[in-house]
N, CA and C atoms as an extended XYZ file, in Angstrom:
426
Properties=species:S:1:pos:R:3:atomname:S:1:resname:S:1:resid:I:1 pbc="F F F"
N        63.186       65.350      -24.175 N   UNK     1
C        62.366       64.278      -23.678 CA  UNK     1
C        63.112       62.970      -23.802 C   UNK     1
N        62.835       62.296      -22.728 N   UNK     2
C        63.663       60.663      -23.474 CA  UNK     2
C        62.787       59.916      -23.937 C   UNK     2
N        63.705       58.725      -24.388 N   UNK     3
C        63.281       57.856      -25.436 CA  UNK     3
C        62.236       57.397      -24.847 C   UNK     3
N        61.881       56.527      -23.326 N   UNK     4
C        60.998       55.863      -22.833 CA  UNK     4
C        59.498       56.595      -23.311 C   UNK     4
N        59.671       57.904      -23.129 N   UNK     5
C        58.347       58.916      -22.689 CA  UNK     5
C        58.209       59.068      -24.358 C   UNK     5
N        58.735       59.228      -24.856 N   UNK     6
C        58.548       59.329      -26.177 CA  UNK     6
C        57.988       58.351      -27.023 C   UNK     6
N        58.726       57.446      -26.359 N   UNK     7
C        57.879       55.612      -27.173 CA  UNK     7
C        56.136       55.827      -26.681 C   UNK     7
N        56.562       55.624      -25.094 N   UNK     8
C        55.256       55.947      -24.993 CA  UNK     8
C        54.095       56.269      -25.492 C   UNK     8
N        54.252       57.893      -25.686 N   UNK     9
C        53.810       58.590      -26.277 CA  UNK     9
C        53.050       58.312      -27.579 C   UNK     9
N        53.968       57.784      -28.702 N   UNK    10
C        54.244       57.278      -29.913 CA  UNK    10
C        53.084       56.181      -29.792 C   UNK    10
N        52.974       55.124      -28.842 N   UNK    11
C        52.418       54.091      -28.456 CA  UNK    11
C        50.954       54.714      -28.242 C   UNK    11
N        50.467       55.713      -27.600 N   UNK    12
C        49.407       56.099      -26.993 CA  UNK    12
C        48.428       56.845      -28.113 C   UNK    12
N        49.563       57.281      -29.390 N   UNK    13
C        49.417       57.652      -30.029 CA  UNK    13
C        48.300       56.898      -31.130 C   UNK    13
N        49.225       55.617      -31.248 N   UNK    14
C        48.242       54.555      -32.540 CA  UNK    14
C        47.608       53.759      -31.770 C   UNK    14
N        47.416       53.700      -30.401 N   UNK    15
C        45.940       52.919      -29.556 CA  UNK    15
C        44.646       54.196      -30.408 C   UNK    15
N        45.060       55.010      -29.982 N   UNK    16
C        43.794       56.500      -30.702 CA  UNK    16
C        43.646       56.052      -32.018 C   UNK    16
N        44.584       56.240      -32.828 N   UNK    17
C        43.975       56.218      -34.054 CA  UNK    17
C        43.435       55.154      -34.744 C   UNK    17
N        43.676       54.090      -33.610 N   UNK    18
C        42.856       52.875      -34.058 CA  UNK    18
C        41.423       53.011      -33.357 C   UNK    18
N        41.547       53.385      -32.279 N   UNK    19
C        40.384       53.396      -31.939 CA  UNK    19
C        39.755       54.664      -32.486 C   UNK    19
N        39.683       55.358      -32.994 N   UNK    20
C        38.858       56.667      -33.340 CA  UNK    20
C        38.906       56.039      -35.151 C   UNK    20
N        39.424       55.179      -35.625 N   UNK    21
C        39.449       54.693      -36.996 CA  UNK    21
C        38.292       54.868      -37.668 C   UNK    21
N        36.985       54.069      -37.144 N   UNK    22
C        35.648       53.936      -37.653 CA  UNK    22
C        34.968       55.259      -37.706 C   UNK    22
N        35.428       56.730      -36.889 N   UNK    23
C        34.590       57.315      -36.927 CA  UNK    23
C        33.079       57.169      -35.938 C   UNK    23
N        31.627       57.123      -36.330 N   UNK    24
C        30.613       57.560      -35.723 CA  UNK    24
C        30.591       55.934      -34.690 C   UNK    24
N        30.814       56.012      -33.707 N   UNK    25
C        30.636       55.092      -32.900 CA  UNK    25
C        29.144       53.914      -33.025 C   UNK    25
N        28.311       54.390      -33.561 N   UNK    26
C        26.797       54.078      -33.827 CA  UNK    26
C        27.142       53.320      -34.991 C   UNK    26
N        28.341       53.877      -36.229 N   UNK    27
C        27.927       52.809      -37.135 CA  UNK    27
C        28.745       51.493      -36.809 C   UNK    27
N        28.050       50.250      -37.934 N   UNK    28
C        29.234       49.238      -38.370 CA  UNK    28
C        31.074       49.148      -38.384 C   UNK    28
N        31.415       49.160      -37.784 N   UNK    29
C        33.370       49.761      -38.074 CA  UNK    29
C        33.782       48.476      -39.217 C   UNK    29
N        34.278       49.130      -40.528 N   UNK    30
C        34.511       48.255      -41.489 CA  UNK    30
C        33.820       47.274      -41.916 C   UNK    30
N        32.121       47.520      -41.657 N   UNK    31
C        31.193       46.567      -42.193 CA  UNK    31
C        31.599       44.880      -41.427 C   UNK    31
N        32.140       45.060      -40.918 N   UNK    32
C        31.419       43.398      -39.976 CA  UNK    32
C        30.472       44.100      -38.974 C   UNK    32
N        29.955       42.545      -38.829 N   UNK    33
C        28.709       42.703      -38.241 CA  UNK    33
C        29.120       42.682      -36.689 C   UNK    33
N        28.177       42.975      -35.884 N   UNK    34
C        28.629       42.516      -34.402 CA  UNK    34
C        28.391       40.897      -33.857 C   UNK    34
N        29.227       40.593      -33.211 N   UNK    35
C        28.695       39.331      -33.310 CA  UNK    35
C        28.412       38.982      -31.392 C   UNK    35
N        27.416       37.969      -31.443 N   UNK    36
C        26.585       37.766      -30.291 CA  UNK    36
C        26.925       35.748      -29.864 C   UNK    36
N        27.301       36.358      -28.549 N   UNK    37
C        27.060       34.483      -28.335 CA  UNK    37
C        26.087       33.886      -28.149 C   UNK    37
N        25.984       32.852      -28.638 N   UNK    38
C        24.650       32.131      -28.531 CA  UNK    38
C        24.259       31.434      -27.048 C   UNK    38
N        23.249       31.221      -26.640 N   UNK    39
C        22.868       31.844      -25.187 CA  UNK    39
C        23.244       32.567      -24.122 C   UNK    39
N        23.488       33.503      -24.519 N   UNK    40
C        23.576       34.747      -23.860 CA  UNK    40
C        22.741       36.081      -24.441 C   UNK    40
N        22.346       36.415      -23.092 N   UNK    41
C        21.281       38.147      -23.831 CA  UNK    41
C        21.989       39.221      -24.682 C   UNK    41
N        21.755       39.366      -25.536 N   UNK    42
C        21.901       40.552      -26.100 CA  UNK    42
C        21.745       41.873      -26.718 C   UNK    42
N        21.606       42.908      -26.888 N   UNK    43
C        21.179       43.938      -27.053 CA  UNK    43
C        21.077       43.924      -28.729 C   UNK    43
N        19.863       44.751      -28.980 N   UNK    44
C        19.996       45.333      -30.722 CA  UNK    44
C        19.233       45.703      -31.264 C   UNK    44
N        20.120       47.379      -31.915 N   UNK    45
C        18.652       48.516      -32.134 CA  UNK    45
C        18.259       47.999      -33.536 C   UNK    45
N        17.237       48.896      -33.655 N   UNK    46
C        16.536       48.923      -34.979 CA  UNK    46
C        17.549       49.235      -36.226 C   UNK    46
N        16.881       48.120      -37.204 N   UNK    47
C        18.025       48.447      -38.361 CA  UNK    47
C        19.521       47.868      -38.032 C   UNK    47
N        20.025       47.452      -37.134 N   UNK    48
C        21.136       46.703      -36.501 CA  UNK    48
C        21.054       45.214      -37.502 C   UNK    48
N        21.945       44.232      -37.309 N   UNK    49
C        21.958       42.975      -38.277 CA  UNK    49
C        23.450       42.877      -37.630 C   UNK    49
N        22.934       41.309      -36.630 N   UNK    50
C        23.910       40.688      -35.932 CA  UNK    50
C        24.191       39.076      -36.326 C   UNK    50
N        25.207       38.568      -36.075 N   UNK    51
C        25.776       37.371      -36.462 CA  UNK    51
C        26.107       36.376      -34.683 C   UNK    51
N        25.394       35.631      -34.872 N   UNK    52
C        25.541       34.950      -33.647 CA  UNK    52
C        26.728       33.804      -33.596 C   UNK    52
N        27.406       34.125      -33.244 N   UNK    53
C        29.325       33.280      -33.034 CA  UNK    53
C        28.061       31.577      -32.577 C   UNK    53
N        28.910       30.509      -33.275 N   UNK    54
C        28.867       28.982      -32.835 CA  UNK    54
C        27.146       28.582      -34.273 C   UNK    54
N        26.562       29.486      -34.473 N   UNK    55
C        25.501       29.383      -35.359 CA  UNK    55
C        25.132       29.969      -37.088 C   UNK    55
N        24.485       29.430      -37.952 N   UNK    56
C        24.134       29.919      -38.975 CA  UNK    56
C        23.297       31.020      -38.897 C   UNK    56
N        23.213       31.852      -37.984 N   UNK    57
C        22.005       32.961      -37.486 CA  UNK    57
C        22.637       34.068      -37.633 C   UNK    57
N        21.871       34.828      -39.097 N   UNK    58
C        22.424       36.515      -38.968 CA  UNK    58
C        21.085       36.837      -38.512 C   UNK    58
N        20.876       37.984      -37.978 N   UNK    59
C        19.300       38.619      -37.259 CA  UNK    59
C        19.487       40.174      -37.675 C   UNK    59
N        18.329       40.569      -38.346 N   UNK    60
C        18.104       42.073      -38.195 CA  UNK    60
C        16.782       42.416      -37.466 C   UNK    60
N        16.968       43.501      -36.579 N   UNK    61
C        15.355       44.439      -36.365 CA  UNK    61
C        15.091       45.172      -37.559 C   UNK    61
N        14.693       44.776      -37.790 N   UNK    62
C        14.181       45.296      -39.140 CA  UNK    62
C        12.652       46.298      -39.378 C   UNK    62
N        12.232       46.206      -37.995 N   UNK    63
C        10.356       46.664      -38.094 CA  UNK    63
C        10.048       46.683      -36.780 C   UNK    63
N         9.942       48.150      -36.443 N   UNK    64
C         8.692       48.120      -34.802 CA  UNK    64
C         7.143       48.338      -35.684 C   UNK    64
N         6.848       47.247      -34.977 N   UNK    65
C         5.386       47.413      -35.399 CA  UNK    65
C         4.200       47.916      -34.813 C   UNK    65
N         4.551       47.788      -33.118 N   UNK    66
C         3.787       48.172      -32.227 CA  UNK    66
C         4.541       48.529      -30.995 C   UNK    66
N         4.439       50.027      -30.283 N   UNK    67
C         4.659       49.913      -29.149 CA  UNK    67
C         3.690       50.325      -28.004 C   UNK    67
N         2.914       49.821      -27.501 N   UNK    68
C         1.974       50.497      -26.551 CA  UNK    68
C         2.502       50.195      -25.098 C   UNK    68
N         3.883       49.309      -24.668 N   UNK    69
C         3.903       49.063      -23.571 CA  UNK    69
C         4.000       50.005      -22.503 C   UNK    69
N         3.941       49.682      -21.415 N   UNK    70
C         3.370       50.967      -20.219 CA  UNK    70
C         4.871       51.810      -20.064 C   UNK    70
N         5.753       52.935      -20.273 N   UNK    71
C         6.457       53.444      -19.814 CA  UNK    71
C         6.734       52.994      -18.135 C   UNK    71
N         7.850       52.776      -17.960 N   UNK    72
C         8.704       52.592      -16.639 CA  UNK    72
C         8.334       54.090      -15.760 C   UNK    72
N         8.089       55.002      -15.807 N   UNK    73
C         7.854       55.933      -14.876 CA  UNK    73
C         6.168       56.473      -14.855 C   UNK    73
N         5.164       55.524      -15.518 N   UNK    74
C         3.912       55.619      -15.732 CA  UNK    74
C         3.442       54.313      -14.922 C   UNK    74
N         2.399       54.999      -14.366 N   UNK    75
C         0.980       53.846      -13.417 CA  UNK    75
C         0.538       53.398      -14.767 C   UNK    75
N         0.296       52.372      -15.076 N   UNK    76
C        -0.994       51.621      -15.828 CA  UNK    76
C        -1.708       50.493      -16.089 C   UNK    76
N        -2.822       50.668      -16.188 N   UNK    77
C        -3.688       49.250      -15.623 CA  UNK    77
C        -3.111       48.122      -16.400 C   UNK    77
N        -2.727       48.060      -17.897 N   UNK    78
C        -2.446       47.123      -18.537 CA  UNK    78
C        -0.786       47.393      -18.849 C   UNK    78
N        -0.159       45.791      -19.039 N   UNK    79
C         1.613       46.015      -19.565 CA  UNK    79
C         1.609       46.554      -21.080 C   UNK    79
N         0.675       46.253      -21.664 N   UNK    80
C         0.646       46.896      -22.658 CA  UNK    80
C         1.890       45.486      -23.586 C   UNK    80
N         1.445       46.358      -25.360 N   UNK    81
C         2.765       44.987      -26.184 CA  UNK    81
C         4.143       45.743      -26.878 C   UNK    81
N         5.073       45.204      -27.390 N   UNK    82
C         5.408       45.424      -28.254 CA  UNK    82
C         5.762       44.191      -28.987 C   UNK    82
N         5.642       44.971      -30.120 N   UNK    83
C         5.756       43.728      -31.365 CA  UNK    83
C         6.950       44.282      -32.466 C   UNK    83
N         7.295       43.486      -32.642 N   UNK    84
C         8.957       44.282      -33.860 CA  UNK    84
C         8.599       42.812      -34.679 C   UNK    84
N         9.214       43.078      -36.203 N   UNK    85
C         9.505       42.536      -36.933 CA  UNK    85
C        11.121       42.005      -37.479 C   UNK    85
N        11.684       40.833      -37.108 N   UNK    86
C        12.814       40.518      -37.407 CA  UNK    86
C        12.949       39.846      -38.648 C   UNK    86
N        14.481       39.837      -39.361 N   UNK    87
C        14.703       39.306      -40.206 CA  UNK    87
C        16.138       38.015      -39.941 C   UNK    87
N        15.450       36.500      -40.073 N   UNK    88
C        16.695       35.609      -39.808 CA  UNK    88
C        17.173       35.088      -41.247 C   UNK    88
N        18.023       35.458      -41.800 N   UNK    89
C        18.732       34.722      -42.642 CA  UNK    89
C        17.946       34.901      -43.998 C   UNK    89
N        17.232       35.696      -43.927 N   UNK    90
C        16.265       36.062      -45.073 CA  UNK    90
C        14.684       35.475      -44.616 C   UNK    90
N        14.529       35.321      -43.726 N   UNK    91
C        13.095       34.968      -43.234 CA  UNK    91
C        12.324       35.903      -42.287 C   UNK    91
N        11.299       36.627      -42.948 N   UNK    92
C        10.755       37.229      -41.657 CA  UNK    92
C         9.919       36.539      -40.720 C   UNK    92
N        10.244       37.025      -39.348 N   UNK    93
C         9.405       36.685      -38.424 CA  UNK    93
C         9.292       37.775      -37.097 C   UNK    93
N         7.820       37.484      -36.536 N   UNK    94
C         7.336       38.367      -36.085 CA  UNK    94
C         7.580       38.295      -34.601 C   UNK    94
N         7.941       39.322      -33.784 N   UNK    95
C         8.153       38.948      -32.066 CA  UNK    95
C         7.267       39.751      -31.460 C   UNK    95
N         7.027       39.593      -29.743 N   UNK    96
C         6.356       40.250      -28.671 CA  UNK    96
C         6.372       40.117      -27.576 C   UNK    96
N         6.182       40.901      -27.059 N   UNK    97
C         5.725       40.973      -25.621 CA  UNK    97
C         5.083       41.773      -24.666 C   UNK    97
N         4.533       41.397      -23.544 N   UNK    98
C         3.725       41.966      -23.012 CA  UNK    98
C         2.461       41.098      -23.435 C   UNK    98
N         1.386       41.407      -23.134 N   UNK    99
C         0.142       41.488      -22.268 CA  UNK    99
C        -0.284       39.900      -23.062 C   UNK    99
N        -0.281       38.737      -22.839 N   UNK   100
C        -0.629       37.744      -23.244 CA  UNK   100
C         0.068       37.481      -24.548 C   UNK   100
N         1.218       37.489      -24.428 N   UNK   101
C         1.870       37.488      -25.582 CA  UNK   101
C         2.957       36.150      -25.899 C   UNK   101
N         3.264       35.743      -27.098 N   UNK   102
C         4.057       34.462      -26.995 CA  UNK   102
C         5.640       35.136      -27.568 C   UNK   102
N         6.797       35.620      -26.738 N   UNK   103
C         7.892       36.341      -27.135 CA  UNK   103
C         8.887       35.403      -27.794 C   UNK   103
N         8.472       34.415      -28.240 N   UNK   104
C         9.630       33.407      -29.137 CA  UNK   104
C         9.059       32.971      -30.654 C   UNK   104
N        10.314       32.644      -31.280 N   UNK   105
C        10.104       32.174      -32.410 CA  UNK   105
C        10.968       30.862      -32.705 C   UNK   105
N        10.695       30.034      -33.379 N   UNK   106
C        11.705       28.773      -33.477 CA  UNK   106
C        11.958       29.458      -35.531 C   UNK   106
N        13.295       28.744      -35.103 N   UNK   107
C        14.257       28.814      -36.447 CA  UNK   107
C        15.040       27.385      -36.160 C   UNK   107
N        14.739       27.058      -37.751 N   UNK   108
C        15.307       25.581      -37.973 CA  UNK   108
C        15.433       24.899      -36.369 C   UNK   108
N        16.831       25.156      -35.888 N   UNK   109
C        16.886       24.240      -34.284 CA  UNK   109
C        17.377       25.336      -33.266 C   UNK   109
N        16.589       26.685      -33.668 N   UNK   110
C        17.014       27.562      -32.480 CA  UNK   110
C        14.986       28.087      -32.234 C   UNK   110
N        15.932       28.437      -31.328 N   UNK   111
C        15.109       29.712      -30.390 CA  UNK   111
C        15.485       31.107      -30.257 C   UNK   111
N        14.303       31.892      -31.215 N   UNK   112
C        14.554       32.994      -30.909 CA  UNK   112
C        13.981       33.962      -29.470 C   UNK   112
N        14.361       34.511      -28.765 N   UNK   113
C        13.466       35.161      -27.833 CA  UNK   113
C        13.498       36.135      -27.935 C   UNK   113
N        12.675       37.342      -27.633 N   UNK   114
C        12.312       38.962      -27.565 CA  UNK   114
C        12.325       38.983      -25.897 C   UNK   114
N        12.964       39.296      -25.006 N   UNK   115
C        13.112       39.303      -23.678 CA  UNK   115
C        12.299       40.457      -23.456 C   UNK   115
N        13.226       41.517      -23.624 N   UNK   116
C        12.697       43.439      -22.686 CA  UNK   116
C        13.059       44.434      -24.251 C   UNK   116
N        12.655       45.482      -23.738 N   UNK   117
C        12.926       46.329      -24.445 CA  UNK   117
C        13.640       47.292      -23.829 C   UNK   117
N        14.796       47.720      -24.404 N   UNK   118
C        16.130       48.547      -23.451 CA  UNK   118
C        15.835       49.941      -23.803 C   UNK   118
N        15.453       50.075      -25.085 N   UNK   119
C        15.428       51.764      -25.445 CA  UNK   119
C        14.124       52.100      -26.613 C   UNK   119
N        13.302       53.081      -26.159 N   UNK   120
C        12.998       53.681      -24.547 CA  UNK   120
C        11.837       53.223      -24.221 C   UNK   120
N        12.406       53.438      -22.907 N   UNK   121
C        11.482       52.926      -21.614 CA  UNK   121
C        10.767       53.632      -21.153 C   UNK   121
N        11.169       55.201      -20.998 N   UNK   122
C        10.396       56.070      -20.562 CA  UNK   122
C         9.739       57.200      -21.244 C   UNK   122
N         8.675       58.054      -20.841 N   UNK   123
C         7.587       58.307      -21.596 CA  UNK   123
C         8.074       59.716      -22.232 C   UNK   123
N         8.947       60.277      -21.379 N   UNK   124
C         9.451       61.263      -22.640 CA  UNK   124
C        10.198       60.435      -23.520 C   UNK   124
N        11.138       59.617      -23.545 N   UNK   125
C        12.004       59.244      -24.733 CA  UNK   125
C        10.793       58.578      -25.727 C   UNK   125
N         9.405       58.366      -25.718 N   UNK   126
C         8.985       57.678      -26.520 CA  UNK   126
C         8.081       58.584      -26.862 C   UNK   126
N         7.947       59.763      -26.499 N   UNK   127
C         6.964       61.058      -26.670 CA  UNK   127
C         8.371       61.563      -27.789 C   UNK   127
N         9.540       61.384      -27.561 N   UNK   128
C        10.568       61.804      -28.423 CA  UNK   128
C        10.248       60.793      -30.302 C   UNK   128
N         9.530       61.483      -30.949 N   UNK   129
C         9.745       60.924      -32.121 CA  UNK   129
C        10.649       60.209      -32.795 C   UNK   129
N        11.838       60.799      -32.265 N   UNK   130
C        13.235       60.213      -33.236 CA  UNK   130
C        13.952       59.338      -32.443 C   UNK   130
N        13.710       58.935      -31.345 N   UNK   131
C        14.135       57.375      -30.881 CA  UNK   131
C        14.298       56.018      -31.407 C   UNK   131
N        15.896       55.509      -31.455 N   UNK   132
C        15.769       54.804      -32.127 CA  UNK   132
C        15.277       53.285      -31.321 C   UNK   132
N        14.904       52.551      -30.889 N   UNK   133
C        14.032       50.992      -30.740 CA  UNK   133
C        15.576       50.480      -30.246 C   UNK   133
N        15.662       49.789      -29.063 N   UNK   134
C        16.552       48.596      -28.704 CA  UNK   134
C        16.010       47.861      -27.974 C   UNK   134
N        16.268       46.296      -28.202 N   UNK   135
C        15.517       45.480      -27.517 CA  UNK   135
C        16.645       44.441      -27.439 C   UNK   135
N        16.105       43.828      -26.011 N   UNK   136
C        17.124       42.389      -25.691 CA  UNK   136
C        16.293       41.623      -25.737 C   UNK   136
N        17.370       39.711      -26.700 N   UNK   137
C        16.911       39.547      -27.020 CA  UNK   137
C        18.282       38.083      -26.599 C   UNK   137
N        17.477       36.447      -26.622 N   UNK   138
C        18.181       36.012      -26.395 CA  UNK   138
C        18.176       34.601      -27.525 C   UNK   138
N        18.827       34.038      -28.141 N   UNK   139
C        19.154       32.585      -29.171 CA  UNK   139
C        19.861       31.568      -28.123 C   UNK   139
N        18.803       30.686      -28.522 N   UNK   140
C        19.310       29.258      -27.641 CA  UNK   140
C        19.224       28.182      -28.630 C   UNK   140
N        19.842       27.053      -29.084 N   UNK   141
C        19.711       25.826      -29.617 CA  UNK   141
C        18.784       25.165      -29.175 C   UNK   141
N        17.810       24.077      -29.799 N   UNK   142
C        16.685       23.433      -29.480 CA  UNK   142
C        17.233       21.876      -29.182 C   UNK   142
């Protein structure tokens, strides 16, 4: 083989083992957190704990408290809510949305918002017991 194909190789080699480093793709890789820009949407499941780049804002989902909203492949008369429980910086506070609902929270000089809920949407995944909760969610400065 020559040297080129071999470097290569060699090269293609430790892109993998860096990337396969962390193991389970789902967890933390080396315990940092993920970090989120501040106004912009972002995603984050339950039990997740994110750090928002430009702000003092770590955020966990920490608590679904309610989900009755209408499944995406279901007719129903009402949108129905959900409500989750977050944690900012050691403060709980409570979010929602759906059916007459207020989906923000203020922190010191932000805004928290509860936008949508990404996972799940549909009525088998939420007939599925072991689903884990993702919701988007967006931080703006006041």
């Amino acid at each position: 083989m020559g040297l080129k194909i071999m470097m290569k190789m060699w090269n293609v080699f430790w892109v993998l083992v860096v990337l396969t480093s962390c193991g389970d793709p789902n967890e933390d890789c080396c315990n940092e957190l993920k970090k989120v820009t501040l106004g912009e949407p972002f995603s984050i499941t339950q039990g997740e704990t994110i750090d928002v780049d430009s702000s003092i804002i770590e955020i966990t989902f920490t608590q679904l408290i309610n989900d009755s909203l209408c499944p995406e492949d279901v007719e129903c008369v009402t949108q129905g809510t959900l409500t989750i429980k977050i944690d900012i910086n050691g403060t709980e506070k409570t979010l929602s949305i759906g059916d007459n609902q207020i989906p923000q929270v203020d922190y010191k000089n932000y805004v928290i918002e509860l936008q949508q809920l990404v996972y799940p949407t549909k009525q088998s995944q939420k007939d599925n017991g072991n689903s884990t909760y993702a919701v988007q969610m967006l931080i703006t400065r006041t």
